[in-house]
C-alpha positions in Angstrom: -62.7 19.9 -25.1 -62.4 16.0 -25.1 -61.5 13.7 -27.8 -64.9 12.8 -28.4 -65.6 17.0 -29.3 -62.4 17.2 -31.7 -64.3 17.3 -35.8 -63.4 14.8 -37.6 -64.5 13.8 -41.0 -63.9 10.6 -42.4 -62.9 10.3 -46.4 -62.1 7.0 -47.0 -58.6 6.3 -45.8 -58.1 9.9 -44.8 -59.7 12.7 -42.3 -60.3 16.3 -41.2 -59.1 17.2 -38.2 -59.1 21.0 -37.7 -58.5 21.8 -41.0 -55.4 19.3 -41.5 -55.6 16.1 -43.9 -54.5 13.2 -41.6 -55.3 9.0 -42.4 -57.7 7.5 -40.4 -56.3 3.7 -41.1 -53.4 2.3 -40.6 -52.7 1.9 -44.5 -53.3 5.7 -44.8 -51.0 6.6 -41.8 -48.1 4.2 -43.5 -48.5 6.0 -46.5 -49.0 9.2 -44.9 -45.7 9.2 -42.8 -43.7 8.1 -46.0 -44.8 10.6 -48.3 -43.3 13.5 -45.8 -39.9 12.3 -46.5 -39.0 14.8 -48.8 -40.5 17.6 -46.8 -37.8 15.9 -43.9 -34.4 15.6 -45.7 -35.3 19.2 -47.2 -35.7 20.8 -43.6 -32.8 18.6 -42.1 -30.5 19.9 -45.5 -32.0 23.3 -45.2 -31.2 24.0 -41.8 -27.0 23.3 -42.3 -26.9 26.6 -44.7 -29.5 28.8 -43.4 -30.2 30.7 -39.3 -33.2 28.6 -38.2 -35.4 30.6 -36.1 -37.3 28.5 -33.3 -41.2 27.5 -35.1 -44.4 25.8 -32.8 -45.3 22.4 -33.6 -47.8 23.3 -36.1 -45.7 25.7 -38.1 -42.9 23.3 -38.5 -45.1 20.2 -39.0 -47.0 22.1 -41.8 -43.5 23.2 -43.3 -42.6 19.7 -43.9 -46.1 19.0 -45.3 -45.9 21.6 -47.8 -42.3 21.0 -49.0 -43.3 17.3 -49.3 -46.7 18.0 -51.2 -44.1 20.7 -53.5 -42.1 17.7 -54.1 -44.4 15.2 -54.6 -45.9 17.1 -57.2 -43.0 17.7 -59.1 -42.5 14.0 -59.4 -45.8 13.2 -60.4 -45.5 16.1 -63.3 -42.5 13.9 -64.3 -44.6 10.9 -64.0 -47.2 12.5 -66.3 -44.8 13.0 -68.7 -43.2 9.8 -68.9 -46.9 8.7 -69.2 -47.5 10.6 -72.1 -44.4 9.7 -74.4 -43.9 5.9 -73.3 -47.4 5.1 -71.8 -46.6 1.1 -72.0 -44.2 1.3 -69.6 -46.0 3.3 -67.0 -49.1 2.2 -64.6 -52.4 2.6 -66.0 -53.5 5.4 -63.6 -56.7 5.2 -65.5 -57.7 1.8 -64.4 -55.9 2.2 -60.6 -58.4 4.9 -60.2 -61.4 3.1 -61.2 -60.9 -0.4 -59.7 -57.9 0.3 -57.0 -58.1 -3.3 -55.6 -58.8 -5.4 -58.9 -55.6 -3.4 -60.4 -53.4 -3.7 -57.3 -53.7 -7.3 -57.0 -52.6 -8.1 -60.7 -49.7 -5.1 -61.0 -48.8 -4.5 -57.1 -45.3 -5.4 -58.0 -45.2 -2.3 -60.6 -47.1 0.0 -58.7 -44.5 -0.4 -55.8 -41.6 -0.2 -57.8 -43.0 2.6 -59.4 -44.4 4.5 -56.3 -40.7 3.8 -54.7 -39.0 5.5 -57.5 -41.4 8.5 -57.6 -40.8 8.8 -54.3 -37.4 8.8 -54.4 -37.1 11.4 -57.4 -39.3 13.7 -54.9 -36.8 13.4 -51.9 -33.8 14.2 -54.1 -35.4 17.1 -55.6 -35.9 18.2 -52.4 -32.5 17.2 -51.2 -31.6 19.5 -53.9 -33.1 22.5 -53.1 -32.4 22.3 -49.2 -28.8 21.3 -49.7 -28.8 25.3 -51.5 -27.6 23.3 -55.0 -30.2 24.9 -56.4 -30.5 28.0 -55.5 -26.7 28.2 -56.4 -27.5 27.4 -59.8 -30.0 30.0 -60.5 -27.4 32.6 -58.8 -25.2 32.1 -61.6 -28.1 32.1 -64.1 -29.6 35.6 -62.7 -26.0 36.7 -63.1 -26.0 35.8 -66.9 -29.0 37.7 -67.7 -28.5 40.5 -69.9 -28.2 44.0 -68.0 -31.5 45.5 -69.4 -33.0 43.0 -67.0 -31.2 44.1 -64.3 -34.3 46.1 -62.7 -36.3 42.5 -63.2 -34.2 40.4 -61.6 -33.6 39.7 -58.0 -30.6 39.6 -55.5 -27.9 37.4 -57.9 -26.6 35.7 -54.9 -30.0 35.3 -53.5 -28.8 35.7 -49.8 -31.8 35.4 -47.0 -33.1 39.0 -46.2 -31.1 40.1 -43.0 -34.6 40.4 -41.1 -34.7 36.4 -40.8 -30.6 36.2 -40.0 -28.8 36.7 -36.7 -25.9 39.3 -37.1 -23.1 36.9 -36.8 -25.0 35.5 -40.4 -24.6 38.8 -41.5 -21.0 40.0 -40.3 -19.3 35.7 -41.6 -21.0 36.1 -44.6 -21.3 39.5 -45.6 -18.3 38.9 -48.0 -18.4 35.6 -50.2 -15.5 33.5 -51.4 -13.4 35.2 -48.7 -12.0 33.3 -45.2 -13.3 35.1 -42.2 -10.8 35.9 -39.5 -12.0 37.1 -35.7 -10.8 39.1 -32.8 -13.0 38.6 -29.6 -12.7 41.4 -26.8 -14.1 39.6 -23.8 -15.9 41.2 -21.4 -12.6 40.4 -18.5 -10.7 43.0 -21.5 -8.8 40.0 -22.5 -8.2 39.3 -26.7 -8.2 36.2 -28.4 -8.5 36.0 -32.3 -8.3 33.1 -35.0 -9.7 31.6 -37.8 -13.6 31.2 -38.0 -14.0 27.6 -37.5 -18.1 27.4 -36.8 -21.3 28.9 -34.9 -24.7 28.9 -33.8 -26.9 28.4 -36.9 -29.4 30.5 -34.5 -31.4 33.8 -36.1 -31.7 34.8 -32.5 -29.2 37.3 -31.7 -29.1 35.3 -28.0 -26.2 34.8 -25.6 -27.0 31.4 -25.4 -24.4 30.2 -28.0 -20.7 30.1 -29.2 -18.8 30.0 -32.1 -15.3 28.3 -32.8 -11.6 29.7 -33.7 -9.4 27.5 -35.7 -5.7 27.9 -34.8 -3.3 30.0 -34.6 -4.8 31.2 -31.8 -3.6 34.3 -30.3 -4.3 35.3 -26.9 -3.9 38.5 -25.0 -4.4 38.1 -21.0 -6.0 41.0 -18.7 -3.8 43.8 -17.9 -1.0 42.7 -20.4 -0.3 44.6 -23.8 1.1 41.8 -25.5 -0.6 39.1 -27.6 1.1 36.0 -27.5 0.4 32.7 -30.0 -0.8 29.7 -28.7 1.0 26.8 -30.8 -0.5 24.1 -28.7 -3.7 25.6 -29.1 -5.9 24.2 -32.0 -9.1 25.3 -31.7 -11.4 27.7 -29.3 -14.9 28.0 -27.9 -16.3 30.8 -27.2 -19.2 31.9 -25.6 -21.2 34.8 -27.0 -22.1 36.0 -23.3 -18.4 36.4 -22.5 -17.8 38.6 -25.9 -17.9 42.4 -26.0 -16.9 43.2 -28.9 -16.1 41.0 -32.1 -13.5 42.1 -34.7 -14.3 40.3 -38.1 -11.7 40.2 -41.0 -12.3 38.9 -44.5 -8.8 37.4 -46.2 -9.4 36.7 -49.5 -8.4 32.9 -50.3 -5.5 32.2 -52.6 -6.2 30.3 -55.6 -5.7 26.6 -55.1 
């Protein structure tokens, strides 16, 4: 199919095209772009926190839409409210609507400012929810409820269901507020353990990734019953194709 087959139907400053809103003017693709900023910082946020699974082009493009359009949304329900308790100090969105040009060229200045802050409330709302502030916060609220709402409520800690998590997810944080600790058997029969340091944010349980041992390090070589520390030694990589079997301790933190 050639461009000149693909449907597109023109509204104004935006178009169809297969079912997806996108601008057909340059304006409308400025505005466009900008407006998925919050849908942006919230994947970029999200993905620190959470095993990512690998997404087509399409599903992660209309991820970002859809977070942004959330977001968005919220801010203008703020907006609305502002609107109704000090309506002198907002746009008249009233008049924008009716006569976009004759209004933009006597308050452009306000409408920018304005359009700049609203945007800016969306992308820290959304800042807030990927960063996992939020859902934090409504952990320790479900945890408040009163027990004959127990049966109501969901998961207090709200942790991802471990269909959508790798097992390393599962196995470093199957035990919050605890410090993992981890003995690798490699697959030479050689030992090396340490402190959990870091690891693939993958939910692919693939051997195409590694994770990272703080010191002490302790190392047992092939053939030898002895593990010896490594004081030189501060941190480890280690592939996940050259482990055979991982020993995971939780060491509960002392109080600072």
């Amino acid at each position: 199919m050639g461009t000149a087959d693909i449907p597109v139907l023109a509204l104004g400053d935006l178009a169809v095209w297969h079912g997806l809103p996108v601008p057909s003017t340059l304006l409308g693709l400025v505005i466009f772009v900008i407006s998925l900023a919050p849908g942006l910082v919230y994947v970029l946020l999200h993905e620190r926190g959470v095993p990512q699974r690998a997404l087509s082009a399409f599903r992660e493009t209309a991820f970002v839409v859809c977070v942004s359009l959330a977001a968005n949304t919220a801010a203008l329900v703020l907006f609305a409210a502002g609107r109704a308790l000090v309506p002198g100090l907002t746009p008249d969105v009233g008049a924008l609507v009716r006569d976009p040009t004759g209004y933009l060229v006597v308050n452009y200045v306000a409408v920018f400012w304005w359009s700049l802050g609203l945007l800016t409330v969306a992308t820290a709302l959304a800042a807030w929810v990927g960063s996992g502030k939020a859902r934090r916060l409504l952990a320790r609220v479900l945890r408040r409820l009163p027990s004959r709402f127990s049966r109501f409520r969901p998961d207090p800690d709200l942790r991802p269901h471990a269909a959508g998590v790798s097992g390393w997810w599962l196995a470093f944080n199957n035990m919050p507020g605890t410090k993992v600790h981890l003995g690798c058997i490699l697959n030479d029969g050689s030992f090396i353990s340490g402190w959990l340091l870091s690891y693939s944010n993958q939910a692919e349980d693939i051997s195409d990734r590694d994770l990272t041992l703080a010191g002490p390090i302790r190392f047992r070589s092939v053939g030898s019953e002895v593990t010896l520390d490594r004081p030189g030694v501060g941190a480890v990589v280690v592939s996940a194709r050259n482990i055979a079997l991982l020993l995971v301790s939780y060491v509960v933190k002392a109080p600072a």
